[in-house]
C-alpha positions in Angstrom: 0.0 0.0 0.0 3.1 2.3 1.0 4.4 2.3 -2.5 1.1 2.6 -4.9 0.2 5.8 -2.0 4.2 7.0 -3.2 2.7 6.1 -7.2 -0.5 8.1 -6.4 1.1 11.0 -4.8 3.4 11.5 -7.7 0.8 11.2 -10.5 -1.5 13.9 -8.6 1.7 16.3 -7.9 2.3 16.2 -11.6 -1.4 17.1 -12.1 -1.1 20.1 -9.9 2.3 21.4 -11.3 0.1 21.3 -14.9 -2.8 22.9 -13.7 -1.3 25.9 -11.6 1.1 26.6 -14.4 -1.6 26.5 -16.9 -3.7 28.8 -14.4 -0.6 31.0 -14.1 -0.7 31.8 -17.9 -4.4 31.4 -18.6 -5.5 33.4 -15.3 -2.6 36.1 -14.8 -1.7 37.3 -11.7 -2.8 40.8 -11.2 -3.2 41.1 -14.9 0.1 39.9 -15.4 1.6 36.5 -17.4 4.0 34.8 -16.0 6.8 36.6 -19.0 5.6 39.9 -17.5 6.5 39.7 -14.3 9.5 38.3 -15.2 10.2 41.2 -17.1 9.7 43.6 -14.7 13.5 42.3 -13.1 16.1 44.1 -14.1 18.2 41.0 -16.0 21.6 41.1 -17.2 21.2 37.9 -19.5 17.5 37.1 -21.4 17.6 33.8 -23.4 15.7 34.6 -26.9 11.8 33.4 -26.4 12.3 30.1 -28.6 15.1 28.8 -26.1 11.4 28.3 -23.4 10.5 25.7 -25.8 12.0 23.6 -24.2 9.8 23.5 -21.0 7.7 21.5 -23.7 10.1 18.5 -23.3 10.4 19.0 -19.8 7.0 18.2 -19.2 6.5 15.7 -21.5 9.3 13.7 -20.1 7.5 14.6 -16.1 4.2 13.0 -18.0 7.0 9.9 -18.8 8.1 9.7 -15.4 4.8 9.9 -13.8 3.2 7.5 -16.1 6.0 5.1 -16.1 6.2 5.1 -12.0 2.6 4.8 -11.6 2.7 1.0 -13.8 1.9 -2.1 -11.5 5.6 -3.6 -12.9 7.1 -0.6 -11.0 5.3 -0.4 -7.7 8.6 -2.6 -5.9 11.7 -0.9 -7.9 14.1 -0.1 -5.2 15.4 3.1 -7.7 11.6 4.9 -7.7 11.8 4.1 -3.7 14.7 5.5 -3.4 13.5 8.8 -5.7 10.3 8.5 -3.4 8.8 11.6 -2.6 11.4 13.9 -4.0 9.0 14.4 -7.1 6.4 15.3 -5.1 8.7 18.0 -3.2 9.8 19.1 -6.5 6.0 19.6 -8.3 5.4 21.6 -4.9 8.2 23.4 -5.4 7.5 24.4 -8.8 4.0 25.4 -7.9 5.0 27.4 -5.3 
């Protein structure tokens, strides 16, 4: 039960990490997207906008992990154990 709670866990905080970053572009914050408030820091160095493209991958390889984790075959591997809930803290990190 421990390790399909750990499988459940990491599926839902990959769900949330979607959502409030979806929210967080769809719904801006005080009027303001995400790139705006950004932009309101003074920054020495600005990647050119295509170089975000890859947050694309990024996700789709946290939809990989999550999905992959989450099989029956993978309840018991000692290396997602080990990982545990360190995805979790970092999907509450990001949506923080």
């Amino acid at each position: 039960m421990k390790d399909t709670l750990r499988q459940i866990a990491n599926v839902f905080a990959l769900l949330a990490t979607i959502v409030v970053n979806g929210l967080a572009n769809a719904l801006p914050l005080n009027g303001l997207s995400t790139g705006e408030i950004s932009d309101r820091f003074e920054v020495y160095f600005v990647p050119a906008g295509y170089v975000f493209s890859i947050w694309g991958l990024i996700y789709l390889a946290l939809v990989a992990f999550a999905i992959y984790q989450a099989l029956p075959a993978q309840r018991e591997n000692p290396r997602l154990r080990r990982v545990g809930y360190l995805f979790v803290l970092s999907c509450a990190a990001n949506v923080a």
